[in-house]
C-alpha positions in Angstrom: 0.0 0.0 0.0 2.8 2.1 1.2 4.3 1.7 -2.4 1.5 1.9 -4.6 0.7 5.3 -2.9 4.5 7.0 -3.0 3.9 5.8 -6.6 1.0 7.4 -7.1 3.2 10.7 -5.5 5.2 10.4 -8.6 2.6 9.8 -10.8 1.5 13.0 -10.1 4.4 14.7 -9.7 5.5 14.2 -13.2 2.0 14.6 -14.1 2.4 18.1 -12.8 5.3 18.5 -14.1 4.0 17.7 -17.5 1.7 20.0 -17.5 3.5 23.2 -16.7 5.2 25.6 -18.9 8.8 26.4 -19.0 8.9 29.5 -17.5 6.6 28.0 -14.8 9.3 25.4 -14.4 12.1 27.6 -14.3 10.4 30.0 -11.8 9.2 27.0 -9.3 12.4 25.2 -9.7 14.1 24.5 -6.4 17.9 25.8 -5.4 19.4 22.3 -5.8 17.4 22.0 -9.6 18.5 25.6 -10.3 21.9 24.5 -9.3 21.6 21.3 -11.8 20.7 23.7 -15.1 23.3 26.6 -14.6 26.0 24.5 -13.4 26.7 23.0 -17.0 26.7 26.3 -18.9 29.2 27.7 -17.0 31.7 25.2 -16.9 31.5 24.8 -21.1 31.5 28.2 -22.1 32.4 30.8 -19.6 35.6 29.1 -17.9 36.6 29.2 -21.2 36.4 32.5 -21.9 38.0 33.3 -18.7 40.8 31.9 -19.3 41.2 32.7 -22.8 40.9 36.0 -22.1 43.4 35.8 -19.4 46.1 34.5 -21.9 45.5 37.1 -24.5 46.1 39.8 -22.0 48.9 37.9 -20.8 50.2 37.7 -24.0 49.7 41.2 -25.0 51.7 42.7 -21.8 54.5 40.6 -22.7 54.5 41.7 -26.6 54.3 45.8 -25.0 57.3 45.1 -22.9 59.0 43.4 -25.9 58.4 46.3 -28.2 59.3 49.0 -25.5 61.9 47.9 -23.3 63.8 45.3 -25.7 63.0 47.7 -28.9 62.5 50.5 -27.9 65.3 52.4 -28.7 65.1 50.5 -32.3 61.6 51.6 -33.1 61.8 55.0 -32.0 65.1 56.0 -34.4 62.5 54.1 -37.4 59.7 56.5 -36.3 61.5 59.6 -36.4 62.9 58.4 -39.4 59.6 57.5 -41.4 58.2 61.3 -41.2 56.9 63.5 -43.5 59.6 65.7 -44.9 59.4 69.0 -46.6 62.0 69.1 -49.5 62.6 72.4 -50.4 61.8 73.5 -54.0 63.6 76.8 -54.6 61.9 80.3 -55.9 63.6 81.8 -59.1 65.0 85.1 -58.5 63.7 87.8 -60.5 65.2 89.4 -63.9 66.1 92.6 -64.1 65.3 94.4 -67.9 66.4 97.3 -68.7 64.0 100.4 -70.0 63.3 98.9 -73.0 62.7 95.2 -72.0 65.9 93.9 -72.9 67.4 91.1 -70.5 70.2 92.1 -68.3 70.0 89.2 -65.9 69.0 85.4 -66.0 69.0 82.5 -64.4 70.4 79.2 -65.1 69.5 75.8 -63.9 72.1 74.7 -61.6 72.6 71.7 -59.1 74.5 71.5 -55.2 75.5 68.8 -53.6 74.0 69.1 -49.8 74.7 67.8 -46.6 70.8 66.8 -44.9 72.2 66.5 -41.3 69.3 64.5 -40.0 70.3 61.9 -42.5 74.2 61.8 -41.9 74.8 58.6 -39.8 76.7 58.8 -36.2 79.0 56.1 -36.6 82.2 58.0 -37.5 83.1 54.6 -39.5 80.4 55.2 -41.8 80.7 58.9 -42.6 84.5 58.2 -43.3 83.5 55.8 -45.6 80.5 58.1 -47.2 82.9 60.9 -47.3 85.2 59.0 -49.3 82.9 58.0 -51.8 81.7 61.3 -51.8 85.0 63.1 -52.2 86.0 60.7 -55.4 82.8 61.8 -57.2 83.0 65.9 -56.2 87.0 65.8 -56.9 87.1 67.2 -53.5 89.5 66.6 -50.4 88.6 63.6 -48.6 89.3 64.9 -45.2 87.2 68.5 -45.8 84.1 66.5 -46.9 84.3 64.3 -43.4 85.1 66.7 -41.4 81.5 68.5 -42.6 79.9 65.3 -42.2 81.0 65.0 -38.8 80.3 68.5 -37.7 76.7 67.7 -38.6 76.4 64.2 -37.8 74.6 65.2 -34.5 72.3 67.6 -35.6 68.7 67.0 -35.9 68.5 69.6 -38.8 66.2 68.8 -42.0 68.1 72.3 -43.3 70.2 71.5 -46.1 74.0 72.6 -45.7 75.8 73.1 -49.0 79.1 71.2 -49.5 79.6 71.6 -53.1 77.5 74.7 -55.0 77.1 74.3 -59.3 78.1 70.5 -59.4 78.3 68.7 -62.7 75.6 66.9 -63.8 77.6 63.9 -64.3 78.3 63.9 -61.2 74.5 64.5 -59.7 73.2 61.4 -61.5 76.2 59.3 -59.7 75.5 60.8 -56.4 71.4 60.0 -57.1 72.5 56.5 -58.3 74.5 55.5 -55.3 71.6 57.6 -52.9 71.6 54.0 -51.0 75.0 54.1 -49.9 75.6 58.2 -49.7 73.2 58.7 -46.3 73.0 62.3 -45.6 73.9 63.3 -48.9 71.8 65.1 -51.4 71.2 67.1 -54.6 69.3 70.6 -54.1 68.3 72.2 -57.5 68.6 75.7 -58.0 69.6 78.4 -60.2 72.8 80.6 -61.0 72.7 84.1 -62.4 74.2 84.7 -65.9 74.8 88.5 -66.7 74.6 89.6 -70.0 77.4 91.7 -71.3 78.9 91.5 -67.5 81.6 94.4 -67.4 79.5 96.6 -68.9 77.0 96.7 -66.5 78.1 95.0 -63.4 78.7 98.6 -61.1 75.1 99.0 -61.5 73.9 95.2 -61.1 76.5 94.2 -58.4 75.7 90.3 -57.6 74.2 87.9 -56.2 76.3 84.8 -53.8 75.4 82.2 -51.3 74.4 83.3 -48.0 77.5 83.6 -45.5 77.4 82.2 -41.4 77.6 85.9 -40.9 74.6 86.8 -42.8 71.9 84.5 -41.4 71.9 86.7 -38.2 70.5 90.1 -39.9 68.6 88.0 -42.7 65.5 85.5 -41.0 64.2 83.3 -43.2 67.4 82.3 -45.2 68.8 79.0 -45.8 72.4 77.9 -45.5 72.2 77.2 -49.6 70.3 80.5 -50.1 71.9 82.9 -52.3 71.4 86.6 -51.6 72.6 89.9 -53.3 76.2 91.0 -52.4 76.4 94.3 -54.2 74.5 96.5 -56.5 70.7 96.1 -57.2 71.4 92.9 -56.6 71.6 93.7 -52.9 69.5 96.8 -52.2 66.4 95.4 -54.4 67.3 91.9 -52.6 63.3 92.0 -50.7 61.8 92.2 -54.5 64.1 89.9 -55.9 64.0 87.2 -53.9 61.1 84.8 -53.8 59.5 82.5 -51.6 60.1 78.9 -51.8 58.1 75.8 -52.2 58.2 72.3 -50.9 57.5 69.2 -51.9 56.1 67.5 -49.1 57.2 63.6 -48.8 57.1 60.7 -46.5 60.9 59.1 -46.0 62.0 56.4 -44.5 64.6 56.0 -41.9 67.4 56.5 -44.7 65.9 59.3 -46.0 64.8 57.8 -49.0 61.6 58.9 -50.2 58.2 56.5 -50.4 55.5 58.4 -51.5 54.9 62.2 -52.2 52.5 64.0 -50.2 51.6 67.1 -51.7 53.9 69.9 -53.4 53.7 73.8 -52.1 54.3 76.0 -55.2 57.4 78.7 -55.2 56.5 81.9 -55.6 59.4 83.7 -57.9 60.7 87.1 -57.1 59.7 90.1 -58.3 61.4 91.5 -62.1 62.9 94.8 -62.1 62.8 97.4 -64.9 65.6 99.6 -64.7 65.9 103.1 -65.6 69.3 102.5 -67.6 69.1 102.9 -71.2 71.1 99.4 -72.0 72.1 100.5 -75.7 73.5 103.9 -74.3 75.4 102.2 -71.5 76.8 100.1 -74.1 77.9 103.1 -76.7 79.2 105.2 -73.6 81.2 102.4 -72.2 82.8 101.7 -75.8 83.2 105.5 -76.3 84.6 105.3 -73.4 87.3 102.6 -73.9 88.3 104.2 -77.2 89.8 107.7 -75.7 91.4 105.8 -72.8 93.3 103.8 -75.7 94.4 107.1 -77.1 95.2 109.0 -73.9 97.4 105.6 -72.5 95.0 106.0 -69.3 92.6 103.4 -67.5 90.6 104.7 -65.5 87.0 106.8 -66.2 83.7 107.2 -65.5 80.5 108.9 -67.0 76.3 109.3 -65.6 73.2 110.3 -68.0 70.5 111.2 -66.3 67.0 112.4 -67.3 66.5 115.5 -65.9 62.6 115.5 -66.0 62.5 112.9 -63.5 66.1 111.9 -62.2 66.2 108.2 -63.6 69.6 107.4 -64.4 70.3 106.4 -68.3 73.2 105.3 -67.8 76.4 104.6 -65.1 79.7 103.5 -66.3 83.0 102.9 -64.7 86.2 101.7 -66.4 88.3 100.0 -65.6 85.2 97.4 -65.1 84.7 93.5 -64.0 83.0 90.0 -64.9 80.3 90.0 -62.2 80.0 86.3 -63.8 82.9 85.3 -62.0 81.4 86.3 -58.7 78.2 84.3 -59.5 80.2 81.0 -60.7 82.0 81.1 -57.0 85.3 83.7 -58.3 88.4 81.4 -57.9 90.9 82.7 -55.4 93.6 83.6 -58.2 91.0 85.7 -60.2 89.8 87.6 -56.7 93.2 88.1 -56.2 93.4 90.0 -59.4 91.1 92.0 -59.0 92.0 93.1 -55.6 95.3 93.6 -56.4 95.0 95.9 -59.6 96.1 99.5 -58.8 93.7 100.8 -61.1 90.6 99.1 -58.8 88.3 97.6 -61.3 85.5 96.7 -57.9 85.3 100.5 -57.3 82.2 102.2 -58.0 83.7 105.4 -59.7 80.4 106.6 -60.3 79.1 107.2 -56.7 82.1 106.7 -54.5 85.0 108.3 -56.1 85.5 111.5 -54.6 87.3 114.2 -57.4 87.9 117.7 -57.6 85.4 119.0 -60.3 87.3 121.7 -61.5 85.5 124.0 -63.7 82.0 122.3 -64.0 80.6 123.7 -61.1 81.5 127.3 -62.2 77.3 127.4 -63.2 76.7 126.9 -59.4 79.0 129.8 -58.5 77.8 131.9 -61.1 74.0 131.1 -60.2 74.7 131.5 -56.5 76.5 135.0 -56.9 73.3 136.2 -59.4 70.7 135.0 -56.8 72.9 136.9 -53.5 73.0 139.6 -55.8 76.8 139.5 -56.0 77.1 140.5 -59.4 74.2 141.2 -62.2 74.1 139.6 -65.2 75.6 142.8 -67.1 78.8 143.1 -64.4 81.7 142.7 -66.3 84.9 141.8 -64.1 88.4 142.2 -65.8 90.7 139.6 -66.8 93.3 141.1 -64.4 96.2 140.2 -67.3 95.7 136.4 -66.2 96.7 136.8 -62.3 94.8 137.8 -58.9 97.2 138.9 -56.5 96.4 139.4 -53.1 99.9 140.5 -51.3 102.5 138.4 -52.0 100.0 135.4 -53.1 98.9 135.5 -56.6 96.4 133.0 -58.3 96.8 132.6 -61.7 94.2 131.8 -64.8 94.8 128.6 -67.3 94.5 131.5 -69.8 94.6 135.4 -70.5 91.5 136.8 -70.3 89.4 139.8 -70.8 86.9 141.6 -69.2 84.2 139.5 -69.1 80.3 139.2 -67.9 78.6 135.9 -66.4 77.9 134.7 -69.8 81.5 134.6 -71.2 83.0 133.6 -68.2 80.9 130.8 -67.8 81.7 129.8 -71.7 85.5 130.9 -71.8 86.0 129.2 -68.2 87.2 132.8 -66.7 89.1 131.8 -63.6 89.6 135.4 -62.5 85.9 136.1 -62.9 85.2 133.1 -60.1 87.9 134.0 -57.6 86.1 137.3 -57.8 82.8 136.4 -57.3 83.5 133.5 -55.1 86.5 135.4 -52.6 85.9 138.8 -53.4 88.2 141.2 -55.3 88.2 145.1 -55.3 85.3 146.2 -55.2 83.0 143.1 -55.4 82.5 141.9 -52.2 82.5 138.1 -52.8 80.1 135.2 -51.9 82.6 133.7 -49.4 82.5 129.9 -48.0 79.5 130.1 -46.5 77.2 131.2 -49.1 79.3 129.6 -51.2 78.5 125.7 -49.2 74.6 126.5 -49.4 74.3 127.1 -53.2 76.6 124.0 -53.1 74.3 121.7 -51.0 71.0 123.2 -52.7 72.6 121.1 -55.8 73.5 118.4 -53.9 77.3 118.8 -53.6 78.9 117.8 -50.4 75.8 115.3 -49.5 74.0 111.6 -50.4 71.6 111.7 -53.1 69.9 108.8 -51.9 70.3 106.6 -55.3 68.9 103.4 -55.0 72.3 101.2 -54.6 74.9 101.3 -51.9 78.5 102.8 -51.5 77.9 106.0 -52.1 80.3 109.2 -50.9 78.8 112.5 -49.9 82.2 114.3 -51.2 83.1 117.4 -49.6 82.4 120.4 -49.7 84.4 122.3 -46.6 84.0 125.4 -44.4 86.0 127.5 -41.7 84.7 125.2 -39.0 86.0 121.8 -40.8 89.4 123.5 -42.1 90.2 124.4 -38.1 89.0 120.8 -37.5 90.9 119.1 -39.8 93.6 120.7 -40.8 94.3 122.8 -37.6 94.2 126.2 -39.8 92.1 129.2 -40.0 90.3 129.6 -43.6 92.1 132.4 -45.6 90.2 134.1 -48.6 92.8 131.7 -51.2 90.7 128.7 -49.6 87.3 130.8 -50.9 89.1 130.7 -54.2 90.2 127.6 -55.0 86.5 126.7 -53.8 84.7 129.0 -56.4 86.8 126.5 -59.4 86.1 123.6 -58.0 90.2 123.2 -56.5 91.6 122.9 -53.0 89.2 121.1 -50.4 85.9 120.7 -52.2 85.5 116.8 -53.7 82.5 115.8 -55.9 81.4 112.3 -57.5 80.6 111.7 -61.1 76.9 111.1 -60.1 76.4 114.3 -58.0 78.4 116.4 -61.0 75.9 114.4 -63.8 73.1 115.5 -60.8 73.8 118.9 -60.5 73.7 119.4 -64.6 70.0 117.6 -64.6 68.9 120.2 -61.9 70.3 123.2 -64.4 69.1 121.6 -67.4 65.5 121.4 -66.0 64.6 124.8 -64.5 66.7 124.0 -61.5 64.5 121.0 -59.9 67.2 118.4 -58.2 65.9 114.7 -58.4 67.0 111.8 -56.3 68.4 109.5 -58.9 67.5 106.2 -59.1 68.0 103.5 -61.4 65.1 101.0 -61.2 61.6 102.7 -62.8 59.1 99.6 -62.1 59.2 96.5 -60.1 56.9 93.6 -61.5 55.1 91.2 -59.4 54.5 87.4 -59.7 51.1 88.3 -59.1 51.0 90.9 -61.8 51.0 94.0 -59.9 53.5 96.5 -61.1 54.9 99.0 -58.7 56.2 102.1 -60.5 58.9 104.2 -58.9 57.9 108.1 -58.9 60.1 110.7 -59.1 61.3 112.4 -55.9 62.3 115.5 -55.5 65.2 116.8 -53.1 65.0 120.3 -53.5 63.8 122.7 -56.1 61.8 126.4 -56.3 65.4 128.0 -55.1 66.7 130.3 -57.8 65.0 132.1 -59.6 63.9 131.6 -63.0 65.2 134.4 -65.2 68.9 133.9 -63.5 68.7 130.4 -64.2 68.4 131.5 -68.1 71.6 133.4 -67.7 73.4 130.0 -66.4 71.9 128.3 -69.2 72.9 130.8 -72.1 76.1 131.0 -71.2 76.4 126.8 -70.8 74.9 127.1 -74.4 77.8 129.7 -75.6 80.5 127.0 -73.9 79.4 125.4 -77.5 79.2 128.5 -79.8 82.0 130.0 -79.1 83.7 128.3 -75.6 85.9 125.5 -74.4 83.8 122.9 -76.3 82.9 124.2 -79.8 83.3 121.0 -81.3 79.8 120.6 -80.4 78.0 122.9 -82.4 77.7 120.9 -85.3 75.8 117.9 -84.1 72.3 117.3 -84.7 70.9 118.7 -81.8 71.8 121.8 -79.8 73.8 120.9 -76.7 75.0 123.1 -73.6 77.6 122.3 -71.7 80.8 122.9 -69.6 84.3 122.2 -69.6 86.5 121.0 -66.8 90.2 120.5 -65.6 90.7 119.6 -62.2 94.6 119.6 -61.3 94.8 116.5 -58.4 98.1 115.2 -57.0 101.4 116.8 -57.1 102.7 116.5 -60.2 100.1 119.5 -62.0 98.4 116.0 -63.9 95.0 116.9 -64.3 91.2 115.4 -64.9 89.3 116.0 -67.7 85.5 117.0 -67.3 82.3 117.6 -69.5 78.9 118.2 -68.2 76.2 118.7 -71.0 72.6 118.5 -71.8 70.4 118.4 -74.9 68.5 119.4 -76.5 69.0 122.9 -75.3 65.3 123.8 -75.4 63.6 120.4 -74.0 66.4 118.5 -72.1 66.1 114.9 -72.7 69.7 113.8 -71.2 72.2 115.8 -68.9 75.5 114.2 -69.1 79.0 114.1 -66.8 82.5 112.8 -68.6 85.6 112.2 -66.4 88.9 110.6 -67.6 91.4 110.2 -64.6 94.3 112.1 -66.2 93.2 112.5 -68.8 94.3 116.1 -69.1 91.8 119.1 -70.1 88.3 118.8 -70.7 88.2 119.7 -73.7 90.8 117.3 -75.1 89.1 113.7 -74.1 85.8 114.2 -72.2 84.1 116.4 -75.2 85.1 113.8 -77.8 83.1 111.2 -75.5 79.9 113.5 -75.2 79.6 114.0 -79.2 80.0 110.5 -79.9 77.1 109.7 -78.0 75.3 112.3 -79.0 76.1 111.9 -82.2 74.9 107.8 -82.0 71.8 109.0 -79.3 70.6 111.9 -81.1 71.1 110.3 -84.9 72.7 106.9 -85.7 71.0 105.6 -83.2 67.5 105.5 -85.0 
């Protein structure tokens, strides 16, 4: 009974059980059945995952500590390595034109050989054996090239450093074959300047060079294989001229070889000048030139045209001259040499740094200063003294005999007697004396800067009673006042303030600043012209100027420089013959402008030694004229 009832119990039971849903199970279920489902789950599937997951961390740690401590070192020279790198794509420099769009400057394609410090390796083993290599393909000394390598073998530098500048392009497609073996070394393209017709024009243009150690410090932005103007316009137009550089932007590896390009940054080239000089007038004026210094057996010269309705210079010579080529091809130490030794300083800017006495062509300042102070009228007629001033026992002689003359004759016959007058005083004309004498000076720009648009230039001299005690430890006596009033004793002038001086006559007696670039032209298109500036004008008067002028144009008719009269075009002009030195050699001048009426050109001649004025400075003037005026077209 007992057995047929705990039977029925189960009969039940699983009869229940039957019956009920799962959830209904799972909800009812006791701890100990609960305990009988989950158990099996757990111990399939999530000990399993535990401890998988466990070993993959594991796992993972020890790869981190594998990569950073044992490697570290290792990966971290490959990731600095494998960057993106900016290769520099130079800017071209800007031409320079002259007036009429003719090429005075280009550039040609040239290639360096560069040290990429970042890239040289710092085993000294391996840098002696790269600068071996590297010193067989250059033809340079093995130790120089090591040494560089080694003085920028710990420098983290992308900068290029130059180690041999206009390589041959033989010897660039070796170094770019061997690039493997060669770490640190590279090729950087860029461009040389070639100068056409180089002496001629090289006082004006100057040069361009790399970039000095010495330079960096005043100039930002440069690099080491930069070049940058030395002299000239070269250097004072160097803003314009330069341009801004590009990049090409790629990803290297640890060796510095590139993988894939990046992007490229466009250069921006440099701004193109158009000068002010006249370049088939600078060529007929330096050949003109060269001819009377053959006949006259001397070398040195110099001449300045000038517009005198706006002060742009024509043209600028100075003889003896240089190749500015050599300078931009790297000037060998043999040719500098040469140059620097040559008595007759070919490197010396003649035109606005040689300081001269200029004699007789300043006699129009003089005379217009005395006409303006009310000195003398232009109807006050001084006599010729028979050729000698005396005052006591000093006497001051004439180049010539002399009569009495007004302003108009004594500017065209050169009347020294008629300036010591008017300039010291004499019987019973009082005399301008130094003072008044050094302001109608400085109102044409003598014994001061003109400002002209390269540097070097003198301010010459024009003296007083206060620098005489200074200097020379002497009061002024009137025989200072007339050496002064010819152009003699202290006073000092350049070729460009004497060419100056004539513009401001020839013009109504306006003084420009002179400059010789008109226009600068833009990458972008944008021309900047350069206007006229004025330095001083509205000081004499008119009418008085006239006089000046007409007896400038009677120096032709009937003066010191008749050979003149029978060109083309009416000229005025001056003679002048400065005595310099102590053995009575003298300078030859000749200032001019034509035409007479509408001055297009004022002009100033100097051969050094050359004797008088007339005899080698005029023959220059009406050959030019001759060729500017009529061959010429």
């Amino acid at each position: 009974m007992n057995i047929g009832i705990m039977t029925k119990r189960r009969y039940i039971v699983s009869k229940n059980t039957s019956g009920m849903e799962i959830e209904d199970y799972v909800l009812s279920a006791t701890e100990k059945e609960a305990a009988r489902m989950e158990k099996p789950l757990e111990k399939k599937w999530f000990d399993f995952l535990w401890w998988f997951l466990l070993l993959f961390v594991f796992l993972l740690g020890l790869r981190v500590i594998f990569l950073t401590v044992v490697k570290g070192a290792y990966y971290k020279d490959v990731s600095d390595g494998n960057s993106i790198r900016s290769i520099v794509i130079k800017a071209p420099r800007g031409r320079i034109f002259d007036r009429s769009g003719k090429s005075l400057v280009n550039n040609v394609p040239s290639m360096d050989a560069v040290i990429i410090p970042v890239d040289v390796p710092r085993d000294s083993v391996k840098t002696k054996e790269i600068a071996g290599k590297v010193a067989f393909i250059l033809n340079m000394n093995e130790a120089d090239v090591w040494t560089k390598l080694e003085s920028n073998n710990t420098s983290k530098s992308l900068n290029p450093v130059l180690l041999k500048e206009n390589i041959q392009q033989d010897q660039a497609l070796t170094i770019l074959e061997k690039a493997n073996t060669l770490a640190g070394i590279s090729i950087e393209k860029t461009a040389i300047r070639d100068y056409v017709d180089g002496p001629i024009f090289s006082h004006i243009l100057g040069y361009d060079g790399k970039i000095e150690q010495k330079e960096l410090a005043q100039n930002q932005g440069y690099l080491l294989t930069d070049y940058i103007g030395k002299q000239g316009i070269e250097k004072s137009y160097e803003k314009y001229l330069r341009g801004v550089h590009g990049a090409d932007q790629v990803e290297v590896d640890s060796m510095g070889n590139t993988k894939r390009e990046v992007g490229i940054i466009n250069p921006k080239p440099g701004s193109d000048l158009i000068m002010s000089i006249d370049g088939d007038l600078q060529k007929k004026l330096y050949d003109s030139i060269t001819g009377i210094l053959q006949k006259t057996g001397t070398s040195t010269a110099s001449a300045v045209a000038i517009d005198p309705r706006n002060g742009q210079v024509l043209a600028m010579v100075n003889l003896p001259s240089y190749d500015n080529n050599l300078f931009a091809n790297k000037i060998s130490g043999n040719d500098y040499a040469s140059l620097i030794n040559n008595p007759d300083k070919p490197l010396f800017n003649r035109a606005i740094a040689g300081e001269y006495p200029p004699g007789s062509t300043i006699k129009p300042a003089i005379a217009l200063a005395a006409l303006s102070e009310g000195v003398i009228d232009q109807s006050t007629i001084i006599d010729g003294l028979g050729g000698t001033l005396r005052i006591g026992s000093y006497s001051f002689g004439d180049w010539k005999t002399h009569g009495p003359s007004d302003v108009r004759i004594a500017i065209a016959e050169s009347n020294d007697i008629f300036f010591y007058t008017i300039g010291g005083g004499y019987g019973n004309i009082q005399g301008l004396g130094m003072n008044r004498m050094k302001k109608w000076y400085n109102l044409f720009g003598f014994g001061l800067a003109s400002g002209i648009d390269i540097g070097g230039e003198s301010e010459g001299l024009i003296p007083d009673e206060k620098w005489k005690m200074d200097n020379i430890k002497e009061k002024w006596s009137v025989g200072n006042s007339y050496h002064a009033a010819i152009g003699q004793g202290f006073v000092s002038a350049t070729p460009l303030q004497i060419a100056n001086f004539t513009a401001a006559i020839a013009n109504g007696g306006t003084l420009y600043k002179p400059h010789l670039v008109s226009q600068i032209k833009k990458g972008t298109g944008e021309i900047i012209d350069i206007d006229p500036e004025i330095l001083s004008a509205n000081f004499a008067a008119p009418e008085l100027l006239s006089v000046v002028r007409e007896g400038m144009r009677k120096t032709i008719l009937s003066g010191t420089a008749q050979p003149l009269k029978d060109l083309p075009i009416e000229v005025a002009g001056k003679t002048g013959t400065a005595q310099f030195g102590t053995e009575d050699k003298t300078h030859a001048w000749f200032i001019s402008f034509a035409p007479y009426e509408n001055p297009e050109i004022a002009m100033a001649v100097l051969v050094e030694g050359g004797g008088e004025g007339h005899s080698s400075s005029v023959p220059v003037t009406k050959e030019v004229y001759q060729w500017y005026f009529g061959d010429r077209n």
